[in-house]
DOMI-146732 format. One record per residue (C-alpha): y, z, x; residue in one letter; residue number from 1. Coordinates in Angstrom, 2 decimals. Example, Ala and Ser with C-alpha at 12.3 -4.5 7.8 and 13.67 -1.06 7.14 Angstrom:
<torpa><Y>-4.50</Y><Z>7.80</Z><X>12.30</X><residuo>a</residuo><num>1</num></torpa>
<torpa><Y>-1.06</Y><Z>7.14</Z><X>13.67</X><residuo>s</residuo><num>2</num></torpa>
***
This chain:
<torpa><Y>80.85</Y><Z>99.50</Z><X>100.61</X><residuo>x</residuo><num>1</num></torpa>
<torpa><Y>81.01</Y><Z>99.52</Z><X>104.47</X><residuo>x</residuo><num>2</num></torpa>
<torpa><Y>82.39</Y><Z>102.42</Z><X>105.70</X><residuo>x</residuo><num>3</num></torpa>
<torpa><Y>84.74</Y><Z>101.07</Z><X>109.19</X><residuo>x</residuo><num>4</num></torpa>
<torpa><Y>86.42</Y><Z>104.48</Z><X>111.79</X><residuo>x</residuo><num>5</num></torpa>
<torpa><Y>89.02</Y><Z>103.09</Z><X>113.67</X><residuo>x</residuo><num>6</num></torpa>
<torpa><Y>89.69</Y><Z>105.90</Z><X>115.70</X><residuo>x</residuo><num>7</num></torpa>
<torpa><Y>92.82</Y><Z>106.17</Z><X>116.38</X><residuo>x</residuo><num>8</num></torpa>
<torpa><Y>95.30</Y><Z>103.26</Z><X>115.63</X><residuo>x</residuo><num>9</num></torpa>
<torpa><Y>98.81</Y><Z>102.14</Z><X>114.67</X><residuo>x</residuo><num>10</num></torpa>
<torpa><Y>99.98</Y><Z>101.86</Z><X>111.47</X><residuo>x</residuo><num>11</num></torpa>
<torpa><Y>100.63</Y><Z>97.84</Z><X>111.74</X><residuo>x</residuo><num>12</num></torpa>
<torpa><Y>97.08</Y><Z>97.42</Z><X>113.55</X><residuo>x</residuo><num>13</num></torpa>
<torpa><Y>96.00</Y><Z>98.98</Z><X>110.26</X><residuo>x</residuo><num>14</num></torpa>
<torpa><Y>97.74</Y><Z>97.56</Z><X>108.04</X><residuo>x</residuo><num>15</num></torpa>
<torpa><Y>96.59</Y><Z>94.30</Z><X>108.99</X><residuo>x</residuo><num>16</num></torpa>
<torpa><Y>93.67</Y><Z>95.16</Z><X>109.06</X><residuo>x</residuo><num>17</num></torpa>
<torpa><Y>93.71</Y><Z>95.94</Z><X>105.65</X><residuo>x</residuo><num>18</num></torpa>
<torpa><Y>95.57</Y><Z>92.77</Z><X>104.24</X><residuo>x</residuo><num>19</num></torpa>
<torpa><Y>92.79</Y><Z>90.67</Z><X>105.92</X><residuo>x</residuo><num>20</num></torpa>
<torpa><Y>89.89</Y><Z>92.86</Z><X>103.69</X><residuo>x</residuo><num>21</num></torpa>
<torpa><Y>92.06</Y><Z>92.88</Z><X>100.59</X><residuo>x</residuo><num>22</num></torpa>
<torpa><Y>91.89</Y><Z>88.93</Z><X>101.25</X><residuo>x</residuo><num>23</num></torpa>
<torpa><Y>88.10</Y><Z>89.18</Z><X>102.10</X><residuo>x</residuo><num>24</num></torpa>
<torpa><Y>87.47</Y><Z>90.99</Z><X>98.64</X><residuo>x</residuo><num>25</num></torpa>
<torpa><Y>89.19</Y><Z>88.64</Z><X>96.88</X><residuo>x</residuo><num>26</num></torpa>
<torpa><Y>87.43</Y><Z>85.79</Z><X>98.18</X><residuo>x</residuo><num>27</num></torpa>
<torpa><Y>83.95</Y><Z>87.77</Z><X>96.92</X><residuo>x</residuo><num>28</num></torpa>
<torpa><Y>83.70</Y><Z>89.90</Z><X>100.14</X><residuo>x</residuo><num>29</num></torpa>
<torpa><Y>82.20</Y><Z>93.53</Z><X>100.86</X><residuo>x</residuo><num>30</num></torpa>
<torpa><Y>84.75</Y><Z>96.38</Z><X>100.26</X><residuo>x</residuo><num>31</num></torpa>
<torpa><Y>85.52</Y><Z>98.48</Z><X>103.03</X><residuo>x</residuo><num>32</num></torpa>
<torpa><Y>86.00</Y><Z>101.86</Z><X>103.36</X><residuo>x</residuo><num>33</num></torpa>
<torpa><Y>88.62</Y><Z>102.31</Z><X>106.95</X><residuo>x</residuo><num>34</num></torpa>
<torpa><Y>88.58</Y><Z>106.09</Z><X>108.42</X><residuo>x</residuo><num>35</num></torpa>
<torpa><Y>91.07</Y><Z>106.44</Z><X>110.98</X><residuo>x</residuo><num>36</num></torpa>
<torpa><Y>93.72</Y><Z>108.66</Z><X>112.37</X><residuo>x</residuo><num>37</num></torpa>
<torpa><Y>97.32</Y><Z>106.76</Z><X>113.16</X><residuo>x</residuo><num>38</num></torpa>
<torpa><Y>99.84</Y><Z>107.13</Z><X>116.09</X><residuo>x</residuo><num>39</num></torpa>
<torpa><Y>102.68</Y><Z>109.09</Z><X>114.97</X><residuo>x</residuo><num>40</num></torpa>
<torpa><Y>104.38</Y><Z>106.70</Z><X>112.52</X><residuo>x</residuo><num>41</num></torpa>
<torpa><Y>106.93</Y><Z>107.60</Z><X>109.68</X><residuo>x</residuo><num>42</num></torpa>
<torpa><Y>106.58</Y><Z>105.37</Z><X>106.61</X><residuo>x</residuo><num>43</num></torpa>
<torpa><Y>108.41</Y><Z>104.52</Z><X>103.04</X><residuo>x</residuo><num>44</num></torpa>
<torpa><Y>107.32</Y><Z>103.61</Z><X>99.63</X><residuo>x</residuo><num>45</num></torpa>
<torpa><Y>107.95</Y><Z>100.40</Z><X>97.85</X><residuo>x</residuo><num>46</num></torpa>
<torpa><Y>110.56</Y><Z>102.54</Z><X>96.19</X><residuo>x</residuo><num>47</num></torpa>
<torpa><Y>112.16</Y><Z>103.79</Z><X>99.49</X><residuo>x</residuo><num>48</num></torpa>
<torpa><Y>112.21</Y><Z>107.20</Z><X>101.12</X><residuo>x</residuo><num>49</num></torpa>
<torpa><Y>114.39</Y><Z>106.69</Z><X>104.13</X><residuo>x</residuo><num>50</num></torpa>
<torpa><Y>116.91</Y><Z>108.88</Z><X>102.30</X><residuo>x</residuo><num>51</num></torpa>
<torpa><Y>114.91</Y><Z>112.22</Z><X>103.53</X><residuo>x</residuo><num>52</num></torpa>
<torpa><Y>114.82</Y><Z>111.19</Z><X>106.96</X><residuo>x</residuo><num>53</num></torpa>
<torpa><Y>116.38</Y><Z>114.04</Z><X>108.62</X><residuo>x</residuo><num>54</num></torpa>
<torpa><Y>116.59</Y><Z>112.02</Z><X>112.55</X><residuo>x</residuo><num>55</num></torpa>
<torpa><Y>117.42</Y><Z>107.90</Z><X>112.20</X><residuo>x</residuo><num>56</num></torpa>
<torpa><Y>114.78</Y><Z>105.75</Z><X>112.89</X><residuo>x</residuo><num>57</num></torpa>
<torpa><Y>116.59</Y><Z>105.05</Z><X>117.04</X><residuo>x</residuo><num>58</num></torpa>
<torpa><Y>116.10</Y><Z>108.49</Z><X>117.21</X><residuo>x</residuo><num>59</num></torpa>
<torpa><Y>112.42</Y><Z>108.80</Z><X>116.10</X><residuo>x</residuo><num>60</num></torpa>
<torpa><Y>111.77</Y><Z>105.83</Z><X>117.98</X><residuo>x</residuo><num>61</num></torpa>
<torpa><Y>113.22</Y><Z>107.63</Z><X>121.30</X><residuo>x</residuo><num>62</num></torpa>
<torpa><Y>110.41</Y><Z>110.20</Z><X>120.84</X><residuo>x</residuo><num>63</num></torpa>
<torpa><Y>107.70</Y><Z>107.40</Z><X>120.27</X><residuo>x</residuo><num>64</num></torpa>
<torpa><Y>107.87</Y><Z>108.07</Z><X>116.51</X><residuo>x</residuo><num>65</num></torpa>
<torpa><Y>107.50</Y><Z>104.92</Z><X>114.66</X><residuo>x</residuo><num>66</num></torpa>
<torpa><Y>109.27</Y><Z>103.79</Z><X>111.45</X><residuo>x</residuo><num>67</num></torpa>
<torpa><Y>107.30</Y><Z>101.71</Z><X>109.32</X><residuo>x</residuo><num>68</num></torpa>
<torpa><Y>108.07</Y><Z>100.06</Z><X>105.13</X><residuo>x</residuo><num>69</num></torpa>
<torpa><Y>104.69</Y><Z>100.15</Z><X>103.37</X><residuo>x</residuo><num>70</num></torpa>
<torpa><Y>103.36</Y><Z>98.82</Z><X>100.75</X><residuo>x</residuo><num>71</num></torpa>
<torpa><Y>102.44</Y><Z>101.66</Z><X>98.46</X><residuo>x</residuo><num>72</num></torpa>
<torpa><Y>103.97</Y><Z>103.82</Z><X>96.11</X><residuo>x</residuo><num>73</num></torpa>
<torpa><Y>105.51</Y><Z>107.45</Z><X>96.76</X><residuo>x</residuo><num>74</num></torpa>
<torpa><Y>108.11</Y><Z>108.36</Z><X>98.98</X><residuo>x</residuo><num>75</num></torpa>
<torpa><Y>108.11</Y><Z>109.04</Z><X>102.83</X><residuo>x</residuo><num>76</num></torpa>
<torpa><Y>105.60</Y><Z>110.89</Z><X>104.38</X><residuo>x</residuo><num>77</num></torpa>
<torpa><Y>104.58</Y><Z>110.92</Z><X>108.18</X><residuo>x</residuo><num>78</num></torpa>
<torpa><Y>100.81</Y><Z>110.45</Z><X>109.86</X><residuo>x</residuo><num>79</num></torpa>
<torpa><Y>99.72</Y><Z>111.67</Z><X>113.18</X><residuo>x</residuo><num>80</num></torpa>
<torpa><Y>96.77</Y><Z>112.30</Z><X>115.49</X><residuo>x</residuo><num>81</num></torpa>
<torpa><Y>95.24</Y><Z>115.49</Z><X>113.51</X><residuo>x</residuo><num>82</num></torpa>
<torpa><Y>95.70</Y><Z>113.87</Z><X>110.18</X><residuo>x</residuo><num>83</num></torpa>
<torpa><Y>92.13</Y><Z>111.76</Z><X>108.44</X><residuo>x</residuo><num>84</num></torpa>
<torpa><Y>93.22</Y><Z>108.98</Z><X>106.70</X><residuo>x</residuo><num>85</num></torpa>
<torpa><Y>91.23</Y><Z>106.83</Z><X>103.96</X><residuo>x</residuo><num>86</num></torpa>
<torpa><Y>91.75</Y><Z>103.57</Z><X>103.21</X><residuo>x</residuo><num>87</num></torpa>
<torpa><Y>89.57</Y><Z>102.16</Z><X>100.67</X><residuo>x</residuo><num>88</num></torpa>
<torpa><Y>89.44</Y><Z>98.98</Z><X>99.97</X><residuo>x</residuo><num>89</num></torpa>
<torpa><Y>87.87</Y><Z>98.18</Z><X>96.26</X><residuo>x</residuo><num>90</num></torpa>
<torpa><Y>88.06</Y><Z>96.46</Z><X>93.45</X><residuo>x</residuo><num>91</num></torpa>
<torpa><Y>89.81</Y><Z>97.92</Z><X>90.32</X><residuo>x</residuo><num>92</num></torpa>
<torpa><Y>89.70</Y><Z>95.49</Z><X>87.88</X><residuo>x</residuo><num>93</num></torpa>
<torpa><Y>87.26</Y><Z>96.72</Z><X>84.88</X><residuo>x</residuo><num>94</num></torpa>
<torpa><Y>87.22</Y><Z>100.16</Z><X>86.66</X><residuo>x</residuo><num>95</num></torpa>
<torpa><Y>87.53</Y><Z>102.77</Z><X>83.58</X><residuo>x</residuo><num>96</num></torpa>
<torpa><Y>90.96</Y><Z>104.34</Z><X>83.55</X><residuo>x</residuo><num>97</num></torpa>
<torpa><Y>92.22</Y><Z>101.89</Z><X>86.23</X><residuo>x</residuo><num>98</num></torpa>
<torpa><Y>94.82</Y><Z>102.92</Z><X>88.64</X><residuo>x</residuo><num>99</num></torpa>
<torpa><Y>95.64</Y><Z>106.46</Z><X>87.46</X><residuo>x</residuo><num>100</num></torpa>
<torpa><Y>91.59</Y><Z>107.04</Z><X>87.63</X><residuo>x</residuo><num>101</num></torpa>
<torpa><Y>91.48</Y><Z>105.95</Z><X>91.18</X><residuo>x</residuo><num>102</num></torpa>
<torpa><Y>94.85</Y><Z>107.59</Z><X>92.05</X><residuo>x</residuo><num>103</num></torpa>
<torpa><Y>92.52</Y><Z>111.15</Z><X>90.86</X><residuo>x</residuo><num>104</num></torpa>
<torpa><Y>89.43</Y><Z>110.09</Z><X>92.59</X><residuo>x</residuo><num>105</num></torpa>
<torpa><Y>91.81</Y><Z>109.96</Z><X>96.08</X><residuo>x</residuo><num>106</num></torpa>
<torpa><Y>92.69</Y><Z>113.56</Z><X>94.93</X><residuo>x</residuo><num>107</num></torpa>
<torpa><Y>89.32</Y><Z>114.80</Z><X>94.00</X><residuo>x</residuo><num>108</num></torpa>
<torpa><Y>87.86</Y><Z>113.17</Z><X>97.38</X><residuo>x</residuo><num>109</num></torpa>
<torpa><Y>90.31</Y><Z>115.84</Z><X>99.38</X><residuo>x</residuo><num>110</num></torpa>
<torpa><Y>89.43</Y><Z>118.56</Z><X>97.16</X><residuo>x</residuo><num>111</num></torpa>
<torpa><Y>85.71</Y><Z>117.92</Z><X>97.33</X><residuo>x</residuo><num>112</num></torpa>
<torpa><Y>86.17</Y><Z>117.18</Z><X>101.17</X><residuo>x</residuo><num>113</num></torpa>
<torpa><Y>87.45</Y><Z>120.36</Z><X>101.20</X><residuo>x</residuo><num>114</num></torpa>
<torpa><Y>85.86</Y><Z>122.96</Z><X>99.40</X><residuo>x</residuo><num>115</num></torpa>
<torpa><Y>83.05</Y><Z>122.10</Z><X>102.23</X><residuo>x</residuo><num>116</num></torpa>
<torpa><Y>85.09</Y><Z>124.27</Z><X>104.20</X><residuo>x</residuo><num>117</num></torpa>
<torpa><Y>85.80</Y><Z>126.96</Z><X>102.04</X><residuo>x</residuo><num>118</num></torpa>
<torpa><Y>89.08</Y><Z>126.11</Z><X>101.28</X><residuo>x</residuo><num>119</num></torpa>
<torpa><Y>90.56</Y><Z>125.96</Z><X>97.56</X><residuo>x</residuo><num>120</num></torpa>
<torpa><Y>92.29</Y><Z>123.02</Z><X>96.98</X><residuo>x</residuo><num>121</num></torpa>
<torpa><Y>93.56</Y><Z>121.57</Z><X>93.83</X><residuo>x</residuo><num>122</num></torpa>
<torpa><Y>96.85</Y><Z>119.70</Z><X>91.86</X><residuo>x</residuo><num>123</num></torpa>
<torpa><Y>99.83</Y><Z>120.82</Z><X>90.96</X><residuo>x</residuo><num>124</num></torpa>
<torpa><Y>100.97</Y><Z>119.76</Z><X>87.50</X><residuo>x</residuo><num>125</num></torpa>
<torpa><Y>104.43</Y><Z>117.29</Z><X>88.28</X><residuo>x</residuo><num>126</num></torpa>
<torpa><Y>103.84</Y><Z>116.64</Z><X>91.98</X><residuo>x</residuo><num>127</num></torpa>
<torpa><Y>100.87</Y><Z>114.20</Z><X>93.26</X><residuo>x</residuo><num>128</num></torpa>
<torpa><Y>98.09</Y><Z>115.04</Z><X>96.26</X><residuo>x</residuo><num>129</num></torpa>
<torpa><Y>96.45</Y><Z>117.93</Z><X>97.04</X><residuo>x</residuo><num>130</num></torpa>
<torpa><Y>97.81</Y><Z>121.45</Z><X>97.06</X><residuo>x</residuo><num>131</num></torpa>
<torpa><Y>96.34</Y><Z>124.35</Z><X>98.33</X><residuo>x</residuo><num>132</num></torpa>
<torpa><Y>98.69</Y><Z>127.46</Z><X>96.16</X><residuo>x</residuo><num>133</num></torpa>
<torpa><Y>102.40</Y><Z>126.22</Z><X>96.49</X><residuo>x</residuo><num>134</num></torpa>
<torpa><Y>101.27</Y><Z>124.48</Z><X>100.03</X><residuo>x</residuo><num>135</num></torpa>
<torpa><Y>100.71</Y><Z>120.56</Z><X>100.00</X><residuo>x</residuo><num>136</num></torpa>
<torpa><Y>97.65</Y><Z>119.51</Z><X>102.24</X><residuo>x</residuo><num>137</num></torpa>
<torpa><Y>96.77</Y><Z>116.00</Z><X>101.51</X><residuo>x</residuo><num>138</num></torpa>
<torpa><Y>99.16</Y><Z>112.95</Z><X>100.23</X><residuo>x</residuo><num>139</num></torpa>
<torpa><Y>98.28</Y><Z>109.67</Z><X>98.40</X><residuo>x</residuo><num>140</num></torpa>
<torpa><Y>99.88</Y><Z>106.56</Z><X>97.99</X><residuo>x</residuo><num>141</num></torpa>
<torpa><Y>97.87</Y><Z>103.76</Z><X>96.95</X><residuo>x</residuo><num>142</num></torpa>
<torpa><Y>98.69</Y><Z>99.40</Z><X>96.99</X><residuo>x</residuo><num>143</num></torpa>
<torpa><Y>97.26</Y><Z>97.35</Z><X>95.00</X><residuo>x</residuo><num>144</num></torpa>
<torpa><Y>96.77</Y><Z>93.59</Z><X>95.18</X><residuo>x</residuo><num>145</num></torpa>
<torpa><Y>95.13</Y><Z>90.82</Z><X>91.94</X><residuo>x</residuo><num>146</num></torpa>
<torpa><Y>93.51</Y><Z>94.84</Z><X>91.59</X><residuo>x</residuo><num>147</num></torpa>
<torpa><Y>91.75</Y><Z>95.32</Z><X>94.96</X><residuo>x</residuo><num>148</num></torpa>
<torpa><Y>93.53</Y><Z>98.72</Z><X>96.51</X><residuo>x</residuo><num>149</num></torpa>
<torpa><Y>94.78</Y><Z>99.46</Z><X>100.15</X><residuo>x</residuo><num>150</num></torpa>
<torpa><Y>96.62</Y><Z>102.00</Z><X>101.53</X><residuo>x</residuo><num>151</num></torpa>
<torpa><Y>94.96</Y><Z>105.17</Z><X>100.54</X><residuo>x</residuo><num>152</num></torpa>
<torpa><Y>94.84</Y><Z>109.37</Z><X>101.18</X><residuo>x</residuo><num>153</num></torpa>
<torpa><Y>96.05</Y><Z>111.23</Z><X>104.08</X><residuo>x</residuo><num>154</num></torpa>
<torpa><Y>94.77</Y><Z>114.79</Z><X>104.99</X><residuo>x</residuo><num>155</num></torpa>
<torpa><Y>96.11</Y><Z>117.14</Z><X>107.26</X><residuo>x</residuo><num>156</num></torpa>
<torpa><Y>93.34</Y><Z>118.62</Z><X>109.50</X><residuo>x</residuo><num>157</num></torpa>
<torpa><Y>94.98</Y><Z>119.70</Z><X>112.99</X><residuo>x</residuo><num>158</num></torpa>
<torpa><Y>97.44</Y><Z>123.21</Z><X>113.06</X><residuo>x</residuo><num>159</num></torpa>
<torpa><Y>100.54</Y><Z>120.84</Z><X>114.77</X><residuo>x</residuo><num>160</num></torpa>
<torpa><Y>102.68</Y><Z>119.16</Z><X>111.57</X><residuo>x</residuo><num>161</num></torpa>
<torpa><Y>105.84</Y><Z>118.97</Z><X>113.58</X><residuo>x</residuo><num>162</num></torpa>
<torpa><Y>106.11</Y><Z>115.79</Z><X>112.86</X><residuo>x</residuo><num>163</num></torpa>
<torpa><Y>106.71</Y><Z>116.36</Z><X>109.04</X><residuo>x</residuo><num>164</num></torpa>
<torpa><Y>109.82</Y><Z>118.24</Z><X>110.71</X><residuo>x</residuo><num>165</num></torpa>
<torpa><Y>111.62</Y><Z>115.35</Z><X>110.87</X><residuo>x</residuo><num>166</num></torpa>
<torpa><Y>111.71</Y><Z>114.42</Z><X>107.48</X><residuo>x</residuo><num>167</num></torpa>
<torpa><Y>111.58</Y><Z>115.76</Z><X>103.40</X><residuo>x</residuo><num>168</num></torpa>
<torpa><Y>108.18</Y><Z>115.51</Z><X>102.89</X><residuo>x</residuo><num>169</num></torpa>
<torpa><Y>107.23</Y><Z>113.44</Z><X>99.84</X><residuo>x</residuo><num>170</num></torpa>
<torpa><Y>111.03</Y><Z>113.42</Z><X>99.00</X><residuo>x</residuo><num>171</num></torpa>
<torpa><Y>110.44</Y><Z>116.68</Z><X>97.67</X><residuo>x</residuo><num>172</num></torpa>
<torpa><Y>113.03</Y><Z>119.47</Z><X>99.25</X><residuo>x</residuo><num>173</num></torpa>
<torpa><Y>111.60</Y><Z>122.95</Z><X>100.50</X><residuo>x</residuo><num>174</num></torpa>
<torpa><Y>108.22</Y><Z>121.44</Z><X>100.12</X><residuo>x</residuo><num>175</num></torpa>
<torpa><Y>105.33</Y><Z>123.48</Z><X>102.65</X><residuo>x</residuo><num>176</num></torpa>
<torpa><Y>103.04</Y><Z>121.51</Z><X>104.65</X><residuo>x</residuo><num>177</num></torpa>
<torpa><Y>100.01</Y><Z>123.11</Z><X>105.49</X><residuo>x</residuo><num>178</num></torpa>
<torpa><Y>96.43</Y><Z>121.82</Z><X>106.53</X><residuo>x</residuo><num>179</num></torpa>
<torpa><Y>92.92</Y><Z>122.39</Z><X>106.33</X><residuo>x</residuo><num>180</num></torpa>
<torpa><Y>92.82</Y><Z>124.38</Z><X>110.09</X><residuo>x</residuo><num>181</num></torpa>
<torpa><Y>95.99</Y><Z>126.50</Z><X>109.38</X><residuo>x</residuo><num>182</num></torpa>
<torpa><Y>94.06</Y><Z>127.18</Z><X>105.59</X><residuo>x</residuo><num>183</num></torpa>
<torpa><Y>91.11</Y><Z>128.66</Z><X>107.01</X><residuo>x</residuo><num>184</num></torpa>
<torpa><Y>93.02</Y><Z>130.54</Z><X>109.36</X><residuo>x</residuo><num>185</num></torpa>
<torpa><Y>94.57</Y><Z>132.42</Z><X>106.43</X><residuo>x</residuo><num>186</num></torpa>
<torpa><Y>91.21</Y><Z>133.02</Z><X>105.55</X><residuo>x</residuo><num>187</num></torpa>
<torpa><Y>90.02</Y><Z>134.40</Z><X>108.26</X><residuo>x</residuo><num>188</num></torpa>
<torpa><Y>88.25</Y><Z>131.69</Z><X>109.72</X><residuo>x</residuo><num>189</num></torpa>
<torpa><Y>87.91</Y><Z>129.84</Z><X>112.83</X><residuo>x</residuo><num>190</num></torpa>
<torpa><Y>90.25</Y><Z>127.18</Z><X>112.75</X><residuo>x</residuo><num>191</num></torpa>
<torpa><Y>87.81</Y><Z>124.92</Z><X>115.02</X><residuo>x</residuo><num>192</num></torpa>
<torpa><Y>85.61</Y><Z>124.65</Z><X>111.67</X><residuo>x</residuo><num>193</num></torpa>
<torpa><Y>87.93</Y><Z>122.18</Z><X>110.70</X><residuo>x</residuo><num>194</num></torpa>
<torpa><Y>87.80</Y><Z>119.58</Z><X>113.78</X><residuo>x</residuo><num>195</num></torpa>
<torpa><Y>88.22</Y><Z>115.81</Z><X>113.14</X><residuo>x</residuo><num>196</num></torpa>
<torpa><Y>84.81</Y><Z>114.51</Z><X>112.53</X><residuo>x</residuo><num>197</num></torpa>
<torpa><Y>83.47</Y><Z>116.91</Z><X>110.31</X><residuo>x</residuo><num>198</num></torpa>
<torpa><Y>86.51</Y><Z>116.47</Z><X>108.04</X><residuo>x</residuo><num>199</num></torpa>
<torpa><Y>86.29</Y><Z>112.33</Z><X>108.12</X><residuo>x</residuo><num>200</num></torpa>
<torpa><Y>82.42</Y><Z>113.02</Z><X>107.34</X><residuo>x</residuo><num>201</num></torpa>
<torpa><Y>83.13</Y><Z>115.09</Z><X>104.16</X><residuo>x</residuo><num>202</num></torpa>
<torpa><Y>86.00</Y><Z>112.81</Z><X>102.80</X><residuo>x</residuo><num>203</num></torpa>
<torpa><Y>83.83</Y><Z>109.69</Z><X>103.62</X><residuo>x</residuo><num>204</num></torpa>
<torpa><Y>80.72</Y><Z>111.46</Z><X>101.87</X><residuo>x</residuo><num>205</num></torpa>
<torpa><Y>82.90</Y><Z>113.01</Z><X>98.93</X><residuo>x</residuo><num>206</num></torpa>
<torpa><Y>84.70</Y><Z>109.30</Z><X>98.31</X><residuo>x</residuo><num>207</num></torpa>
<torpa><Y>81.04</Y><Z>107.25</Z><X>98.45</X><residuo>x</residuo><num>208</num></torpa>
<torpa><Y>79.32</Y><Z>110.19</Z><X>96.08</X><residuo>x</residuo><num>209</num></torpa>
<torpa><Y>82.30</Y><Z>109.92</Z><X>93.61</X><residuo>x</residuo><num>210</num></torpa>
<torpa><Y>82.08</Y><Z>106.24</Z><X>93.37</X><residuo>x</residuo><num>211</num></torpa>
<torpa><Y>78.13</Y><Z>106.37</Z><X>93.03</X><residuo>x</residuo><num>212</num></torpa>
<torpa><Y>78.55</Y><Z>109.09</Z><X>90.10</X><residuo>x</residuo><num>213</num></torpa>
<torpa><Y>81.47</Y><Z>106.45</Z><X>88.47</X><residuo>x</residuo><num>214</num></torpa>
<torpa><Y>79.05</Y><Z>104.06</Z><X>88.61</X><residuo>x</residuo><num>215</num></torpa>
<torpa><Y>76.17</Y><Z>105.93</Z><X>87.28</X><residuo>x</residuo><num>216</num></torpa>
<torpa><Y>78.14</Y><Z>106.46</Z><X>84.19</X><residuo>x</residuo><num>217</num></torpa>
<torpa><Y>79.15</Y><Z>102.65</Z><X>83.55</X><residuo>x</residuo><num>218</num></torpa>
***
């Protein structure tokens, strides 16, 4: 798998981006794995979402906050500079437990990513991504097309999530945001432990040694 950081880029950039791998892998192309951090963007499921927007989208738009209809499951959600994102690119098909496995290995990459860190993270029974206690750090929505995935996991490493002020996160009402600098804070920590680079390195490193051990057991 060949593991592409795109910095910092749009959503749409992105997402084509992504459509144009999907359609490499089909034809019998390398997967990718796309690191990246997005302009501020606020995006909805295949199901909707734009029901929790708490601003409309001229508003947003007014303070350079895009509004975007993806092609994943889940509800809204919002992505920002601060935030790692992972978009893997792989082939499901013959992959044992198929989507719902891969959905876990997206969660189990944040947790793994970060207990690096120090900081606890697991799932909460109900609600999908990455808690840490009754505090939701990571999100994942995941696309599938003829079983190669897109779209991906999106963690929360910077203190600044004002941006998830302008909507319900994840549709779900009174939910926390929190991240992985604001977590080791509470711990007593310096939040600078959790900069940018070192979190994309331990997601990258925690998805490509999950999918080694996966395939180590096959």
């Amino acid at each position: 798998m060949r593991v592409v950081d795109l910095g910092l880029i749009s959503f749409a950039e992105a997402l084509a981006l992504q459509e144009a791998a999907v359609q490499d892998v089909l034809d019998g192309g390398e997967e990718r794995l796309f690191v990246l951090e997005h302009t501020p963007v606020v995006t909805f499921g295949r199901h909707g979402g734009e029901a929790f927007l708490r601003f409309s989208p001229d508003e947003l738009r007014a303070q350079g906050i895009d509004c975007a209809k993806a092609t994943r499951g889940g509800s809204v959600t919002c992505h920002f500079p601060g935030q790692a994102v992972l978009y893997p690119v792989t082939r499901l098909s013959g992959r044992p437990g198929g989507l719902k496995s891969f959905f876990d290995a997206l969660e189990q990459t944040a947790i793994t990513a970060l207990a690096e860190l120090g900081i606890e993270a697991g799932r909460s029974p109900g609600r999908p991504g990455v808690w840490v206690g009754p505090r939701k750090i990571a999100s994942v929505g995941v696309g599938v097309r003829r079983w190669v995935s897109y779209h991906g996991l999106a963690l929360n490493v910077g203190p600044d999530l004002s941006l998830f002020s302008m909507i319900t996160a994840c549709g779900l009402p009174g939910v926390q945001m929190t991240s992985a600098a604001l977590e080791l804070e509470r711990l007593g920590k310096p939040a600078a432990q959790a900069d940018m680079q070192t979190m994309k390195d331990a997601l990258v490193r925690a998805f490509l040694d999950g999918a080694r051990g996966r395939d180590n057991e096959q």
